[in-house]
C-alpha positions in Angstrom: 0.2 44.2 -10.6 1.0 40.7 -10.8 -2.1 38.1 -10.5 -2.3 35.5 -8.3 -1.4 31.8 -10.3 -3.7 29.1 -9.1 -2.7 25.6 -9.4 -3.7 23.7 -12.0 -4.8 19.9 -11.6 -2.0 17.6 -13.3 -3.5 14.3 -14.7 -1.4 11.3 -13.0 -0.2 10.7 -16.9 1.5 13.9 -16.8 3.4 14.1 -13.8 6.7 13.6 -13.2 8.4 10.2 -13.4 10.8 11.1 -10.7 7.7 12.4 -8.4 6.2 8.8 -9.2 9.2 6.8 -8.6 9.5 8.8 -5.5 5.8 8.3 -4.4 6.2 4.5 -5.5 9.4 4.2 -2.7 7.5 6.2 -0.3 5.0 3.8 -0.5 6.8 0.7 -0.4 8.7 2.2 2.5 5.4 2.2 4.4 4.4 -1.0 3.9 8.0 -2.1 5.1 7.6 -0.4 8.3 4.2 -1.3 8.8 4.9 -5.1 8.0 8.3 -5.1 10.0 6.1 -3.7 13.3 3.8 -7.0 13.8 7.0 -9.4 14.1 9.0 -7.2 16.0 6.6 -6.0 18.9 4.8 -9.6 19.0 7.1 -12.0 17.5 5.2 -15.4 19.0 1.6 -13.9 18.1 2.8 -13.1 14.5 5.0 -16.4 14.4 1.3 -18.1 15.4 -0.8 -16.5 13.2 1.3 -16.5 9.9 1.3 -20.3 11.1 -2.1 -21.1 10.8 -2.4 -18.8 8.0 0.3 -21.3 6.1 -2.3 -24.3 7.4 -5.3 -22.8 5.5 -6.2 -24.3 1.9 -5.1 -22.8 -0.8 -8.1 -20.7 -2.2 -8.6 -19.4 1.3 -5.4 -17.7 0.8 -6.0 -16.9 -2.8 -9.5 -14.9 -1.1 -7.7 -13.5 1.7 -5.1 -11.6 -1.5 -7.9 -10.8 -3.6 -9.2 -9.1 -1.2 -5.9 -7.1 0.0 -5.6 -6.2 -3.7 -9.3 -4.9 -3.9 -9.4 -3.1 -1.2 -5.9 -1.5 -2.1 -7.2 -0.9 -5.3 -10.4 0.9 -3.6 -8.5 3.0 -1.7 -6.1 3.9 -4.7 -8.7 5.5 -6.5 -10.5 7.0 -3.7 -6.6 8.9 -2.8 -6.1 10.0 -6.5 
């Protein structure tokens, strides 16, 4: 009789490099559709608001990334 083989938990060290190059285009594919939805359902609002976004000082924009990259990061490790 043949046991049942339970998965076993692969550190992200030891996986593939094709299954991460694979999850890294899937990802980036995402963000491509996400990003390309704003400008092309609401062209003036996003034209508007990446307008005034552009008119902000400098470190307001340097905040408004760190926090992107934070938060990113947050839900990075919270997904692996």
């Amino acid at each position: 009789m043949n046991a049942a083989r339970q998965a076993v938990p692969v550190a992200w060290h030891q996986k593939n490099p094709l299954d991460m190059a694979e999850t890294f285009l899937l990802a980036l594919a995402l963000m491509l559709i996400i990003e390309g939805m704003f400008p092309f359902v609401f062209p003036t609002a996003w034209r508007d608001t990446f307008r005034r976004i552009a008119e902000r000082p400098l470190h307001h924009i340097r905040i408004g990334g760190l926090i992107a990259m934070v938060l990113g990061l947050i839900l990075l490790l919270i997904a692996t």
